[in-house]
N, C-alpha and C positions, 0 to 999 in steps of 0.2 A: 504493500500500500504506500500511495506516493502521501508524504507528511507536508503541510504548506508549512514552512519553518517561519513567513513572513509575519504571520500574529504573531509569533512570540518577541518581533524586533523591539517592540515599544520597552518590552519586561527588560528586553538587552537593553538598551539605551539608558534607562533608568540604572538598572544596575551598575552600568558602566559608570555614567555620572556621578554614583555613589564610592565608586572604586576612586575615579579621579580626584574627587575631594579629598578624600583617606589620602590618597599618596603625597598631594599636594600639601597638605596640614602637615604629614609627619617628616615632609623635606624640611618642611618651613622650620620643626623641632629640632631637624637633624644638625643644622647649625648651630644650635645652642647649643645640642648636646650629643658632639658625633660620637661616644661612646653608649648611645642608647641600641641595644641590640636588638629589645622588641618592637620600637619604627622601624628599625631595617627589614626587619620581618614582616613587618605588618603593608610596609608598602611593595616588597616584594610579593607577597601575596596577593595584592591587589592587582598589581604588575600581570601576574602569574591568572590568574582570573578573566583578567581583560583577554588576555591572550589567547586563552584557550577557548574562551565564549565567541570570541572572534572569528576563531579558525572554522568554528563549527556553525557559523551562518554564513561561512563565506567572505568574510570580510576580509581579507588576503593583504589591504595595503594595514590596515589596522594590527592585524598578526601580526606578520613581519615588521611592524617599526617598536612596536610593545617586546616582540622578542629580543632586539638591539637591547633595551631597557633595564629589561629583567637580567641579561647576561652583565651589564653591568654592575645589577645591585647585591647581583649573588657573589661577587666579586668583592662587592665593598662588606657583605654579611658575612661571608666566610674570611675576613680577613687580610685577604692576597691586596685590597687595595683600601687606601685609607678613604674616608668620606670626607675628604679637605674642601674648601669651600668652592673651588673651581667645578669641582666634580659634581657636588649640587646645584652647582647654577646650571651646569648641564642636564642634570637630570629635571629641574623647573622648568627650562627651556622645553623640554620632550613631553612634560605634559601639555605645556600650552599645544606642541603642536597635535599631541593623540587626543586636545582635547578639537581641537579642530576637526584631523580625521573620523573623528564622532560625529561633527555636524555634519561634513562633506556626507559623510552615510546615511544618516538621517535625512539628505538632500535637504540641507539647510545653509550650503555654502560648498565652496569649489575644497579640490587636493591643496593643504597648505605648501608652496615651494618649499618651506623650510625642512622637508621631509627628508631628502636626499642628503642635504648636507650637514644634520643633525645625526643620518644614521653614520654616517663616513664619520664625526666627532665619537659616537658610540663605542665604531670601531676602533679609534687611535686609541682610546683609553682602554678598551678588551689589551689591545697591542701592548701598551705598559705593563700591562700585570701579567704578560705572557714574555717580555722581555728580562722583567727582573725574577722573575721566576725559573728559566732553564731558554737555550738558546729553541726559536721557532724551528723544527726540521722542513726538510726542502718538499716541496709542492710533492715530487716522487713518491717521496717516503710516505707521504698522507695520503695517496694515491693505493701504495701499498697496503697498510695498515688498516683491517678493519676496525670501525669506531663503535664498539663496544659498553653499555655500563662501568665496564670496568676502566675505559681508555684513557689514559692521562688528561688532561683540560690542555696542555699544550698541543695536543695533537687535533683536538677539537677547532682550538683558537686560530690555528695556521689556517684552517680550510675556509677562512669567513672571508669569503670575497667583500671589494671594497664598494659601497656604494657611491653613489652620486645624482642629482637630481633629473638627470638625464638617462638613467640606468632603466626605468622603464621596467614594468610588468616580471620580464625575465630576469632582471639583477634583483629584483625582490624577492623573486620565488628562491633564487638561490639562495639568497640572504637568512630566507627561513628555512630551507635543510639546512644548510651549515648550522647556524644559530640552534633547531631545536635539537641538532646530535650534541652543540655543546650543552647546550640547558638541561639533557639528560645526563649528561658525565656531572656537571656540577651538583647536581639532584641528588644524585648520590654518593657522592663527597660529603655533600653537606649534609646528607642524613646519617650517614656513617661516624661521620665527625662528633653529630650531635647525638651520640648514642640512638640513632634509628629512633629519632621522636616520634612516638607514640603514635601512627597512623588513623589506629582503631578509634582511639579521642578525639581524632580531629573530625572522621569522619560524621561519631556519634554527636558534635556540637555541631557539625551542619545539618546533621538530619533533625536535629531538635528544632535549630533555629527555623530552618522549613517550616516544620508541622508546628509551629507556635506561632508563626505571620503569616498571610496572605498578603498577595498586590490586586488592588481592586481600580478599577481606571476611575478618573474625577470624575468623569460622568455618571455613569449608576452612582458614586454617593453622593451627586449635585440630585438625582431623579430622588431618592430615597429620603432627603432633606426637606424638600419640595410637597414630596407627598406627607410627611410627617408634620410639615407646614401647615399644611391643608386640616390633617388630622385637629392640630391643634385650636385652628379657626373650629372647624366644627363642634369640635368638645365646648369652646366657646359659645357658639351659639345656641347648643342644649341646654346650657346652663343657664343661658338670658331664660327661655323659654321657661325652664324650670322653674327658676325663679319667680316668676309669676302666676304659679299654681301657687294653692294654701298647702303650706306644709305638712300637715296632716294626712294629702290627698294619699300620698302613697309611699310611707314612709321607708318601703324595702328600696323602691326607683331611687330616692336621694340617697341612700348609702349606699348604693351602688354607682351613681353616677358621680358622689368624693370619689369611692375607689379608683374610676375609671380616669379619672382627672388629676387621680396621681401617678395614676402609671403612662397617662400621656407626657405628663411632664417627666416624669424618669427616662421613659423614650426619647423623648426630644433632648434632653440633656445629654444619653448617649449615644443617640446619632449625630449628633454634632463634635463629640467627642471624636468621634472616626473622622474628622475634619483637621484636628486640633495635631499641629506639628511643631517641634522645638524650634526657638527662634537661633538656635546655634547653627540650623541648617545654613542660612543667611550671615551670621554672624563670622562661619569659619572662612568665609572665602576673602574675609578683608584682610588678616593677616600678609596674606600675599601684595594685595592691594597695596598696602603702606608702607612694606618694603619695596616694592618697586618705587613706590611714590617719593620716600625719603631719600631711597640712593639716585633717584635721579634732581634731587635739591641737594643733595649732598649734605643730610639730614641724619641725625643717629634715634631711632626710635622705637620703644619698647611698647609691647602691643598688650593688653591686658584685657580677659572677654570674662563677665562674671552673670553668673544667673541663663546662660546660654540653654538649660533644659528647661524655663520659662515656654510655656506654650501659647499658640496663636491660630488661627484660624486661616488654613494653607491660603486663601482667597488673599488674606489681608497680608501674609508674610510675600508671597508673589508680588505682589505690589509695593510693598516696603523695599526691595532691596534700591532699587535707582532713588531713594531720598535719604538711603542709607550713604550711599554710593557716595555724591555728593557732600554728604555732611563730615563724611570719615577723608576727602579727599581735603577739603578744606580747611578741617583741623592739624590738617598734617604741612600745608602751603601757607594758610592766611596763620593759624594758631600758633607753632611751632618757631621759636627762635633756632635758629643754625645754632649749632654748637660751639662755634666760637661766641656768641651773643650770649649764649646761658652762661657760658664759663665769665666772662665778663658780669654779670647779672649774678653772680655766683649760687647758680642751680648748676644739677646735673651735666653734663655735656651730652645725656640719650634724653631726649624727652618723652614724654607718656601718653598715650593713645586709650582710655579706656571705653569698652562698652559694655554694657550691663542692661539689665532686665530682670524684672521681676511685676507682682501682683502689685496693683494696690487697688482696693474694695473689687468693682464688679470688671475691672479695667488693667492694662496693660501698659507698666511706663519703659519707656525704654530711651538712655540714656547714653550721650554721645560725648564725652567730656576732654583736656588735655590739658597739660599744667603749663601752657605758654603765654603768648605775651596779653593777654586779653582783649577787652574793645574799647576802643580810644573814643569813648560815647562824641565829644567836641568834634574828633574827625570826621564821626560818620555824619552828624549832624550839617558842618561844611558840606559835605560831599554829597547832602541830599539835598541842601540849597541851591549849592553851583550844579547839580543836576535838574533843578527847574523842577524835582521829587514834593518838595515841600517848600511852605515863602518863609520868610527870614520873621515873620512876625510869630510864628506858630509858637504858641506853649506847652514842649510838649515833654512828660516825665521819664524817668528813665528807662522803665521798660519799653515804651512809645519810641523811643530813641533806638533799642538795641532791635525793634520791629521792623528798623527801614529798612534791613539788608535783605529782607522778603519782598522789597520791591524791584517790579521787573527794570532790569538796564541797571539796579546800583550795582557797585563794585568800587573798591578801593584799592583795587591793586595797580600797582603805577604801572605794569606792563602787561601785555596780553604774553600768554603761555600755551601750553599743549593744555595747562594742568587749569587754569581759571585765569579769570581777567577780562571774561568780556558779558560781566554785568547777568549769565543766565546761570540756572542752578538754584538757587537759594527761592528764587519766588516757584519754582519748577519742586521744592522740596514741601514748601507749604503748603500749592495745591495740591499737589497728590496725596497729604497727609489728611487734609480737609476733604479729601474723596472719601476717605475709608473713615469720616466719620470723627475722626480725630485731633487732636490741637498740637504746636508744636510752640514754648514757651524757649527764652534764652536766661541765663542766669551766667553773669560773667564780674572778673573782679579784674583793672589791668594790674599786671605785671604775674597777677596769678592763674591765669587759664580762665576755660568759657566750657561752659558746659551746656549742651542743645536735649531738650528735655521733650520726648516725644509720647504722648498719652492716644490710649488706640485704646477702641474694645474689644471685646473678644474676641468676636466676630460680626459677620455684617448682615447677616443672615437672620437674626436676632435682636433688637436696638430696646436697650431700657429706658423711656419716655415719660414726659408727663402729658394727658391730654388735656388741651384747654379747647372752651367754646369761643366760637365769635358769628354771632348772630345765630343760624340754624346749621353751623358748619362745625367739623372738628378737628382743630389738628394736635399733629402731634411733637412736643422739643423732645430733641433729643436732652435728655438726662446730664450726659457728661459736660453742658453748655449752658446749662440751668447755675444761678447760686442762689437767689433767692426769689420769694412772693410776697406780696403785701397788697395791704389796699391804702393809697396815698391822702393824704388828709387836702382839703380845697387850696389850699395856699404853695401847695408844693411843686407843679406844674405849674414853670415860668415860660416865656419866651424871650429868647435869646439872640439880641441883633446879629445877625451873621451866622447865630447856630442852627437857628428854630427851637422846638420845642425840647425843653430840660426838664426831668425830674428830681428833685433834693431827694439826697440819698444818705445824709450822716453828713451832710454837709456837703458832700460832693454832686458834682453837677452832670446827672446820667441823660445820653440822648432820649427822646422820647419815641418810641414805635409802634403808629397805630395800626395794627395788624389789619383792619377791616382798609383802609386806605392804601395799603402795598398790595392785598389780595383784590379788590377791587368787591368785596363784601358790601351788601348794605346794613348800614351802620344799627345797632341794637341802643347801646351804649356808648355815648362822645365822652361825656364828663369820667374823666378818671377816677374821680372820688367817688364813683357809683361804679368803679370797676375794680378789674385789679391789674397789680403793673409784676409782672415774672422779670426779674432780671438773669439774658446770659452777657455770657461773655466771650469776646472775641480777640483774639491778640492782642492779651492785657487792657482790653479799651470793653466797657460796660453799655449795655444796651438795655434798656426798659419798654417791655414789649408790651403792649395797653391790648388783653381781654378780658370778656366776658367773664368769665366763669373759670375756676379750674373742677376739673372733673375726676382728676385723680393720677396717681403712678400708678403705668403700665408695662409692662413687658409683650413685644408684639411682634408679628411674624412680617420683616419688608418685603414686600414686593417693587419689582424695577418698573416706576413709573413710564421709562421712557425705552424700556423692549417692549410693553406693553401696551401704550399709548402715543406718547411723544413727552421729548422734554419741556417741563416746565420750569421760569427760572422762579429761584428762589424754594423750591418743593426738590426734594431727593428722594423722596420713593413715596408709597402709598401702603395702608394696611386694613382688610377689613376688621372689622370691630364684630363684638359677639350677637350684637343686635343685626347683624347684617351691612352696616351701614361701611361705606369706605372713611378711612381720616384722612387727609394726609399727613407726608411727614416734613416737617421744614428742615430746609438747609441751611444752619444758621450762617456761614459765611456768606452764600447765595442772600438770602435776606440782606444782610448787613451790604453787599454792594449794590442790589438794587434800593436800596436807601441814600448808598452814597450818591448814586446815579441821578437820583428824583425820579427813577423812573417808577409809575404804577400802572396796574393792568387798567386796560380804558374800561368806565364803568359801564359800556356796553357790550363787553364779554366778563362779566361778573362769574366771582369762583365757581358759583354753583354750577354753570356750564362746564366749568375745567373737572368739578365731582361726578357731575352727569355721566361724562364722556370717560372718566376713570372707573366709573361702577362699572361703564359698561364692557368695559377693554379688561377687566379684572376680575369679574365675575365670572 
């Protein structure tokens, strides 16, 4: 029976990616610590995996440049050659490019050229450890000599023809006999050596790990979420129903339908859990990052990652890495004094790169910090006036000050570079963060480092809200953008030449938002003092949102207003409610710039058409 090997490529792929990181993380270690025996092992394993997965879909250029790799590392693990820092950069280099030959496969980009002339590097270093080891014998004599289990590694090592990136199909194929008769003699060298390590263990911890995980593709568990979604609306809307019989009616149906409303929530809790992946995944690949980054500023810099099994919601960690990306490159350019500047400054001559994550309440902080030179609040300040960013009249306080490198075009670096300098990035970190729901706050001291403080929820698929009315409508704040509610006394709403409308807040002077007027709502309630005012908050700057009613904290299942319907601004998704009715959800940044804007919906397409046409696209 012919077997279609192509479904299982995806399972290769992943796996592969997971090998790649492992070898890349334990190079990254192998420098600090080239006496660590179990990285060597562990990336030669990974090496070793790639390889053999390879051969058996087929993948031949992938084989063969993974096989260069591994004969090297078995070389540096069994001792014959030292792991000095040349030899790792070469070995960093070979993943970059097997991590290319990955995507080439995955038809997701071309053969990287670097292939040929990286396997020919491979080679010269096999060459040293076969030079200082016994003289190479003549082409004859390897010709002669059957290569055996048992056959010396110099005899192996002579027969490894030399590549080149013109060597084509046939100089590879050679490249992998030769390489896998040596990868066999070394196999067993090294198992001999290592007193015949325990085969039978190793095999019984892969069959374990097997039969203790599955690979399930994002799709069925995006379907599975979805419908448990669903579930959980309906559990809701039984419950309205119920609700309004007399309780007496049927006293077995209400203690049946708590029980069932708790094991919908137990569901829902662990189906989302099979969502939920460590942010170390994202976390390990900046190591690399900031070495590259630093040795090309000529930078010394120590990398610190804490809370890294902190979990996240694969949706939202996919997303996160490009504002990670950014903020770790930043810290390492704009934050980082040179080494001669700290030793001057008398700090360290390495400076510190930390990332870190952890809980706090229902939410996810995750924190970008460096002990360099700070933010020179007066420069930025300059640099957003003479940028036409903000007038010279403004008064604005310190966090409002450290906020304006979120604006698009600022920058402060006197030269344009590979690395930053041309003003994008930083406003590209806050929206994206503000996609998934969540806020990004700066906390900096000069001369002692800055720390970028990024707050996310769990996931997005789930939002804990408060609903408020306004007029016959209802929406929904997200939670995490919420600080307080009150109802204002008549004299507290002022207006403000040049502001508009203010609310006293403790003295301070919060904008005023009348939600029926941005929505295009007809108005229930004008006078504030006959309402209530919810304050969120927006990049350190306070907003006072004027409704009706609060109706309570919820926990609610989003739906994507705009696959669903079309985008609306200032609304990021929609949720039905237990009574049937849809909410929506506000986008509190979306809000806040169509405020800035002045712009509001024209009061002849009033919300309740935008609810109409969402019932009926979500229904």
């Amino acid at each position: 029976m012919q077997i279609d090997l192509s479904e299982f490529h995806s399972v290769f792929f992943d796996e592969a990616a997971e090998h790649l990181a492992t070898m890349e993380e334990g190079l990254l270690g192998l420098e600090s610590t080239p006496d660590n025996r179990d990285l060597l092992n562990s990336i030669f394993r990974c090496a070793h995996s790639i390889k053999g997965n390879s051969s058996m879909f087929g993948f031949n250029d992938i084989s063969s440049f993974t096989h260069g790799m591994e004969s090297l590392l078995d070389r540096l693990r069994d001792g014959t050659l030292l792991p000095t820092s040349e030899r790792v950069e070469l070995l960093l280099r070979a993943t970059d490019t097997l991590g290319g030959l990955l995507r080439a496969a995955r038809g997701e980009g071309t053969t990287p050229e670097s292939m040929g002339s990286l396997l020919q590097e491979l080679q010269l270093a096999l060459d040293d450890s076969a030079s200082a080891t016994s003289p190479a014998p003549t082409d004859a004599a390897v010709e002669e000599l059957p290569v055996t289990d048992e056959a010396p590694a110099a005899v192996a090592e002579s027969a490894l023809p030399s590549a080149s990136a013109e060597a084509g199909d046939a100089s590879l194929a050679a490249v992998t006999a030769s390489l896998d008769r040596e990868t066999k003699c070394s196999e067993t060298r090294s198992s001999e050596s290592k007193g015949r390590d325990s085969k039978g263990g190793t095999e019984s911890r892969a069959l374990h790990t097997e039969a203790s995980s599955i690979r399930v593709s994002v799709e069925k568990v995006d379907e599975l979420i979805n419908l448990v979604g669903e579930l959980a609306i309906a559990q809701a809307m039984v419950n309205q129903a119920l609700s309004e019989l007399p309780a007496d009616t049927a006293p077995l149906l209400y203690e049946a339908m708590v029980s069932m409303e708790r094991s919908t929530r137990d569901l829902q809790e662990r189906v989302m859990a099979v969502r939920m992946i460590p942010v170390g995944t994202v976390f390990r690949r900046f190591p690399r990052l900031i070495r590259d980054v630093a040795a090309s500023l000529g930078k010394r810099v120590n990398v610190e990652i804490i809370g890294e099994e902190t979990e996240l919601d694969k949706q939202v960690i996919e997303r996160l890495s490009d504002p990670l990306t950014h903020l770790v490159r930043n810290a390492v350019d704009h934050g980082l004094e040179s080494p001669e500047e700290r030793e001057r400054l008398g700090k360290p001559a390495e400076g510190c790169v930390r990332l870190s994550a952890f809980h706090e309440g229902g939410n996810v902080i995750i924190d970008v910090e460096e002990d360099g030179r700070g933010l020179d609040l007066e420069k930025i300040r300059r640099k957003a006036i003479s940028l036409g960013l903000i007038s010279g009249q403004e008064n604005l306080n310190d966090e409002q000050i450290r906020s304006l490198i979120f604006l698009p075009g600022f920058s402060t670096a006197a030269a344009v570079s590979d690395i930053s300098g041309r003003g994008v990035g930083m406003d590209v970190v806050k929206r994206n963060i503000e996609a998934l729901n969540g806020s990004v706050s700066i906390e900096s001291e000069l001369g002692r480092g800055t720390r970028f403080r990024i707050k996310l929820p769990l996931t997005m698929a789930i939002l804990d809200g408060l609903s408020v009315s306004v007029h016959e409508e209802i929406y929904i704040l997200p939670l995490l953008a919420v600080v307080e509610s009150f109802r204002p006394q008549p004299g507290d709403v002022r207006t403000v030449l040049g502001t508009g409308e203010v609310v006293v807040v403790r003295g301070e002077n919060v904008p005023l938002v009348r939600l029926y007027a941005v929505f295009g709502v007809p108005p229930q309630i004008t006078d504030p003092s006959l309402g209530l005012i919810v304050i969120v908050e927006h990049q350190g700057q306070k907003y006072g949102l004027l409704v009706d009613e609060l109706l309570g904290q919820l926990q609610v299942v989003m739906k994507s207003l705009e696959a669903n319907y079309r985008k609306v601004d200032g609304i990021s998704g929609a949720t039905i409610l237990g009574d049937g009715r849809v909410a929506l959800i506000v986008d509190i940044p979306g809000l806040i710039r169509l405020v800035e804007r002045t712009v509001v919906i024209p009061p002849s397409r009033h919300s309740e058409d935008v609810f109409f046409d969402a019932c009926a696209a979500l229904v």
